[in-house]
C-alpha positions as CSV (number, residue, x, y, z in Angstrom):
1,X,0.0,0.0,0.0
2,X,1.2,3.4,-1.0
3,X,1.0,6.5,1.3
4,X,1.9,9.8,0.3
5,X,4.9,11.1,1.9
6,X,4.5,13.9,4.7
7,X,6.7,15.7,7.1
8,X,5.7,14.1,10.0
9,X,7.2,10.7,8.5
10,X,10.3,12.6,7.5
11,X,12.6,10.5,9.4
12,X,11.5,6.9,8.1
13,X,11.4,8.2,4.6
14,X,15.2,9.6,5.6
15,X,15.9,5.8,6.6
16,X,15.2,4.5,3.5
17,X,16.3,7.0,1.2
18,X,20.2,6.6,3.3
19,X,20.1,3.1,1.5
20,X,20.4,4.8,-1.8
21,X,24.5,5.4,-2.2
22,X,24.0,9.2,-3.8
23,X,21.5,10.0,-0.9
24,X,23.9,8.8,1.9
25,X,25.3,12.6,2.6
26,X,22.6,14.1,4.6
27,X,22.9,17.3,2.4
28,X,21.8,15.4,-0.5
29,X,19.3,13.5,1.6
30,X,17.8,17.0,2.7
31,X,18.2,18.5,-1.0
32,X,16.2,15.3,-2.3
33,X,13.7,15.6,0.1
34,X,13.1,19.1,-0.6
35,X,12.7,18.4,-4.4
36,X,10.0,16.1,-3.6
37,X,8.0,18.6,-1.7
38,X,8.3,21.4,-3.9
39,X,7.2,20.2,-7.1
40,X,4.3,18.9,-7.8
41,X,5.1,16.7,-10.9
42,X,7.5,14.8,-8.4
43,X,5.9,12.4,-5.1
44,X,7.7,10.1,-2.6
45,X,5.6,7.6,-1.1
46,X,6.2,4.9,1.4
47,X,5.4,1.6,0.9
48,X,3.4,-0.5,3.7
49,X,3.7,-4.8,2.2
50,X,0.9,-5.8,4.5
51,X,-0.1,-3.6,7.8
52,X,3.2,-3.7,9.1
53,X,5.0,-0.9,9.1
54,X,6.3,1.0,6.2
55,X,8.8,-1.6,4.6
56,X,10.0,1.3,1.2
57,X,10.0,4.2,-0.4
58,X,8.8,5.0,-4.3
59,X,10.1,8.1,-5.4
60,X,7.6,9.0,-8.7
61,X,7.5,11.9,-11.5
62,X,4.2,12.4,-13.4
63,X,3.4,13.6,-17.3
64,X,0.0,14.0,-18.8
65,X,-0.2,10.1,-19.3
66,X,2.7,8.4,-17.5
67,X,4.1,7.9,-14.0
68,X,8.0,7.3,-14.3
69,X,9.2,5.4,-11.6
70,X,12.7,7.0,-10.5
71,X,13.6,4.8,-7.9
72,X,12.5,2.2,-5.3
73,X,14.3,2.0,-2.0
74,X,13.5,-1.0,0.7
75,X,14.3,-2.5,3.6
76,X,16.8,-5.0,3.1
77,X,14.7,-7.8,4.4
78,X,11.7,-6.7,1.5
79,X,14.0,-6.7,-1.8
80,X,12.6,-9.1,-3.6
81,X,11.1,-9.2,-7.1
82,X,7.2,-10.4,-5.4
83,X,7.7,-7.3,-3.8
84,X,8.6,-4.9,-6.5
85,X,5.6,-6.1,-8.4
86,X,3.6,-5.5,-5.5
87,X,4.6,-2.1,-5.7
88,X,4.3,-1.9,-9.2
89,X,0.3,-3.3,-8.8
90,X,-0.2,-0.3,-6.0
91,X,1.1,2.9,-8.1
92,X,-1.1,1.5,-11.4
93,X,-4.0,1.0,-8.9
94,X,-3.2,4.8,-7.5
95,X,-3.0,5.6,-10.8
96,X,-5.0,3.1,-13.5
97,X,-4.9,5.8,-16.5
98,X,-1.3,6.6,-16.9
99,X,1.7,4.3,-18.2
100,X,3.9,3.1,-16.1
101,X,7.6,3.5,-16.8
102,X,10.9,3.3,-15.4
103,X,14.9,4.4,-14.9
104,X,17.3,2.4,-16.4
105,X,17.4,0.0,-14.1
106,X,14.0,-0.6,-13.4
107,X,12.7,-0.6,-17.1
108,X,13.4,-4.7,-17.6
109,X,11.8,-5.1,-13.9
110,X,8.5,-3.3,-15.7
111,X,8.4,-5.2,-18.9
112,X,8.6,-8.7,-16.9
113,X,6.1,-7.2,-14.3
114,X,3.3,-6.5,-17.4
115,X,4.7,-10.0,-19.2
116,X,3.4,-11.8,-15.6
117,X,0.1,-10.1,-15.4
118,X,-0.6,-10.7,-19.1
119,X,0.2,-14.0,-18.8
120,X,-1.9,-14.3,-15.8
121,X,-4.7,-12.5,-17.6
122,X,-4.7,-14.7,-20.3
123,X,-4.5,-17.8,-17.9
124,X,-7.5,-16.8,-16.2
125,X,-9.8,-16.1,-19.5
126,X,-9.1,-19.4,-20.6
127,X,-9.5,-21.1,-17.2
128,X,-13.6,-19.5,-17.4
């Protein structure tokens, strides 16, 4: 589950953003965070798995039809490519009209994340 990032959950969102090796400086932590809450094409949310507590962070920038994933950031104990998807199924439910897309690093993650549901789609209309 996805929840908008606020101040009051500055220093969790801190914790997980120190995992990313640019953002360990806590100048660029601070500058990063400060991007986020200034423009409005650009949201941070944290990332709940179940109703534990917050287990990531999704950093996302928005056009008129797409929401680019810029990074993903997660407990150690939660990276895992179940997860990821998981996180990819929450921003396209938050957001079912726009494209989902992705750095460099995350693109392949994407493609193989549609590839699964398709497959599953297409499993389950010929199952009925």
């Amino acid at each position: 589950m996805l929840n908008k990032y606020s101040d009051e959950n500055k220093k969790i969102a801190m914790g997980f953003l120190s995992y990313i090796s640019d953002l360990k400086d806590l100048d660029n932590l601070e500058q990063e965070l400060n991007l986020y809450s200034e423009d409005d094409n650009r949201q941070l949310y944290l990332w709940k798995s179940n109703i534990e507590d917050y287990s990531g962070i999704v950093a996302l920038s928005f056009s008129d039809r797409t929401v680019f994933v810029e990074y993903i950031s997660l407990n150690p104990s939660y990276r895992s490519q179940s997860n990821i998807y998981k996180i990819f199924d929450d921003i396209q439910q938050k957001f079912p009209d726009r494209v989902i897309l992705g750095n460099f690093n995350l693109s392949n993650q994407i493609k193989q994340w549609r590839q699964s549901k398709e497959k599953l789609e297409k499993e389950m209309k010929e199952s009925n």
